[in-house]
Every structure is written in C-alpha cells, then in structure tokens.
C-alpha positions in Angstrom: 160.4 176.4 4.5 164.0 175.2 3.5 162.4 171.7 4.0 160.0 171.5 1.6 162.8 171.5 -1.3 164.4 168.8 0.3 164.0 165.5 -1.3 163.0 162.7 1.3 164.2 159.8 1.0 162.5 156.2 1.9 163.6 153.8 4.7 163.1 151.4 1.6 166.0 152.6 -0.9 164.3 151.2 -4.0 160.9 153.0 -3.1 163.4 156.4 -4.1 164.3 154.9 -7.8 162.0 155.7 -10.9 162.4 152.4 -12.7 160.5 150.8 -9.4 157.5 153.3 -9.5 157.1 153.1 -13.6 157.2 149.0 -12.5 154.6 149.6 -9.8 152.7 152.1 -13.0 153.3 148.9 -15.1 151.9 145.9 -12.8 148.7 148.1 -12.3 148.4 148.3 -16.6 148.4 144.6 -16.7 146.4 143.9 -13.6 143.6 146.0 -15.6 144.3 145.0 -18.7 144.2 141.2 -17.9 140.3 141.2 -16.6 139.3 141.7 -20.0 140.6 138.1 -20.8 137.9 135.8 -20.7 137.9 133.6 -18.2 137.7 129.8 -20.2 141.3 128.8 -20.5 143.2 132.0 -19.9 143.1 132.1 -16.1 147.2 130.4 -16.1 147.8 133.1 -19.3 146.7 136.4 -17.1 148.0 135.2 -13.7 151.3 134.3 -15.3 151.2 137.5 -17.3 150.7 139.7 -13.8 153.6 137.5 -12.3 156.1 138.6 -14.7 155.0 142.3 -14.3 155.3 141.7 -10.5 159.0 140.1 -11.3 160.2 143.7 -12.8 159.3 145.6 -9.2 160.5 142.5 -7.2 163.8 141.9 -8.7 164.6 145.6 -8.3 163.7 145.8 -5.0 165.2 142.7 -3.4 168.9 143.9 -5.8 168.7 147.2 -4.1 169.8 145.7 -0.7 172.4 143.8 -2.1 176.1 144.6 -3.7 176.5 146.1 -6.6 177.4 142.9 -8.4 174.3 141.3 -6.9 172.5 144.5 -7.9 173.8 144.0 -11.9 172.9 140.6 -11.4 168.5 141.2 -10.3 168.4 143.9 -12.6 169.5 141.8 -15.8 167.1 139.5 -14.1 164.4 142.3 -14.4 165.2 142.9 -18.1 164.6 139.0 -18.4 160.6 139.6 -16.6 160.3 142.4 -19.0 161.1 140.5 -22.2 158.4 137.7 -20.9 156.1 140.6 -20.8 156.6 141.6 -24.7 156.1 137.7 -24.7 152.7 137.8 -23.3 151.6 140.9 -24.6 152.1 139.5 -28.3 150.7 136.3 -27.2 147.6 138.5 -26.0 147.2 140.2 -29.5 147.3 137.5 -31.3 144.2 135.8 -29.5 142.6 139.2 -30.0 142.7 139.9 -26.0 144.3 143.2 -26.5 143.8 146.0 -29.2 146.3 147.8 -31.5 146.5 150.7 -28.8 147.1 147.9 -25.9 150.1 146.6 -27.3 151.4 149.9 -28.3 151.1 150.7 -24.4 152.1 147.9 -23.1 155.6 147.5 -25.5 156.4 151.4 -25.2 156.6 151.1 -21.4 158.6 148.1 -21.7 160.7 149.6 -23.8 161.0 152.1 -21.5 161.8 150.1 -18.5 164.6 148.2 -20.3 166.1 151.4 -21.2 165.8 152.6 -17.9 167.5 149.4 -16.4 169.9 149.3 -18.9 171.0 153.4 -17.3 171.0 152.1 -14.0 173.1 148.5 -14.9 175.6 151.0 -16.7 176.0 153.3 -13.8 176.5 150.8 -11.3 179.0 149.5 -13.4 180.6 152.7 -13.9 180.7 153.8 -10.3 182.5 149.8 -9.3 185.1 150.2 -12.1 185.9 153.7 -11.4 186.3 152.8 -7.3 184.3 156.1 -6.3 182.0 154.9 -3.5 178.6 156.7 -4.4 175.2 155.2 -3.5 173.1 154.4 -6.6 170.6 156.8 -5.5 173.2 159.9 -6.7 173.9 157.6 -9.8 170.4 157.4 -10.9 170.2 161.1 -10.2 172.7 161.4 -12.6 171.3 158.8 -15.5 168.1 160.1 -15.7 
C-alpha cells in the first residue's frame, strides 16, 4: 500500500520533469494545429514550425544527461526554440492560418515554458554556486 505514494521515477531522468511533458503537450498543439495550413506553399512553414516545438523537448532531454553547465547551456538553447515558436505562431496569424484563440494558446504555453525553464536554469545555478550536490529532480521539486 506504502507504494502507491511513492513517486516513481523514469530510467529516462527528463521523462520525471514537467517542463518536458508540457513540451510533449506543446509539440502535439502544433502538430494539430499546423494541418489546418493549406498545403500550397506552407508545407516548409508547418514542418519548420513542428521542428522548433520538437527542439523545446529535445534540448531538454539530451541537457539532462549532461553537467550542469551543459544542462544551462540546452535549456537556454530551449528558450531560443521557444522564441522561434512565438515567431511562427505570429507569422501564422498574420496569413490568417490561426485564430485569435490559437495564438492566445499557443503564446500562453510559451510563456509558460520559458518561465518554467527560466525556474529550472535558476535552480541549477543555485545548487552549482552553492556547492550542495542535489540532483535537479529535488530542485525542480522545489521550483515548482
């Protein structure tokens, strides 16, 4: 009984972190969102649009088995995917592609993810300046 309180955790440290799932919840927005483009002379606009939603989930993923430094370094990388995302998602209104509501969705939850990496950035660089050896997991735990 004791074990079903007991957060698991993933072979796959990054799979444990919120800012990958909300990515994951953010690649599958755009994924849908881009088949309404039509197809004449947007196919390079959507597919580069999905790769820089699949950027945010990949950068965190391939940091998380890195330093801390190296860590920092992917996640600012991240914030980079997600400002080409506000990019493409203004680029997208203003062809008419995507609807007042659309953008609204699609800039709050990148809003959100910036703020989220922007928590997790901090903490890493909290817990290397402070010399404490802690493993981001317990520092996200304690961010969000």
């Amino acid at each position: 009984m004791e074990q079903d309180f007991e957060k698991t955790m993933s072979f796959f440290r990054f799979e444990d972190l919120r800012i990958y799932d909300k990515s994951l919840e953010y690649i599958d927005w755009v994924q849908n969102a881009t088949k309404m483009i039509p197809d004449a002379n947007c196919d390079s606009f959507a597919a580069a649009f999905n790769q820089s939603a699949r950027a945010i989930a990949m950068k965190i993923a391939e940091g998380s088995a890195r330093n801390k430094s190296q860590f920092v370094f992917l996640l600012k990388e991240a914030k980079s995917s997600v400002r080409e995302c506000v990019v493409f998602t203004a680029i997208a209104e203003r062809q008419g592609f995507f609807t007042g509501t659309m953008v609204e969705t699609s800039r709050n939850t990148l809003m959100e993810l910036t703020k989220m990496i922007g928590a997790l950035i901090g903490s890493l660089q909290r817990s290397s300046h402070n010399g404490k050896k802690k493993t981001y997991h317990s520092e996200v735990e304690v961010e969000y």
